[in-house]
N, C-alpha and C positions, 0 to 999 in steps of 0.2 A: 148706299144701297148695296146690298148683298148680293151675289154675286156668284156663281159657279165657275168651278176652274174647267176647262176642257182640256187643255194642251198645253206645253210647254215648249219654248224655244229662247234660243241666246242673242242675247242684240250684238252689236258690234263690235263693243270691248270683251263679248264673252258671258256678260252675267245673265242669270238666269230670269226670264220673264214669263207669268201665268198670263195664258190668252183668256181669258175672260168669257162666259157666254154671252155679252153684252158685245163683242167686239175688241172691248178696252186691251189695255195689259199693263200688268202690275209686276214689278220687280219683288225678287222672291230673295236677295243675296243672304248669302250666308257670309255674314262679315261681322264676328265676333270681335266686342261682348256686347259691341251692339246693336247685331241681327243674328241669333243663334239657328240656323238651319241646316242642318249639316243635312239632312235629309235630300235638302234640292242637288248636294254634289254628284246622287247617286241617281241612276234611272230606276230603280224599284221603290226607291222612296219616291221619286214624282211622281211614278204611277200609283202610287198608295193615298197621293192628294187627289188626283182627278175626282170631281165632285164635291170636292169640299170648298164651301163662300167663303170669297173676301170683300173687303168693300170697295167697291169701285167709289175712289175721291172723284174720278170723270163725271159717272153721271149722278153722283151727290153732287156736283155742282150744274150740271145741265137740270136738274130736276128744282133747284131752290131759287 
């Protein structure tokens, strides 16, 4: 299910996680070659995602 991003924040080891408008949250790393995001390193590239879906696997599995 798709999904809005509203915010971002760092879990415990540091890597980068999308809070979801659902609640959820979805890790975003940027760990090439492969997860190329170099965007999440920076704070105006995160702000350039706010708004833009991802798919929450959470409530793709709450929903089936």
């Amino acid at each position: 299910m798709q999904q809005k991003i509203v915010d971002f924040y760092q879990d415990e080891l540091g890597d980068w996680v999308a809070k979801l408008e659902c609640g959820h949250g979805q890790h975003v790393r940027h760990n090439p070659p492969w997860n190329n995001r170099p965007w999440v390193e920076i704070k105006e590239g995160r702000s350039e995602r706010l708004g833009e879906q991802l798919d929450c696997k959470q409530c793709d599995q709450h929903e089936g």
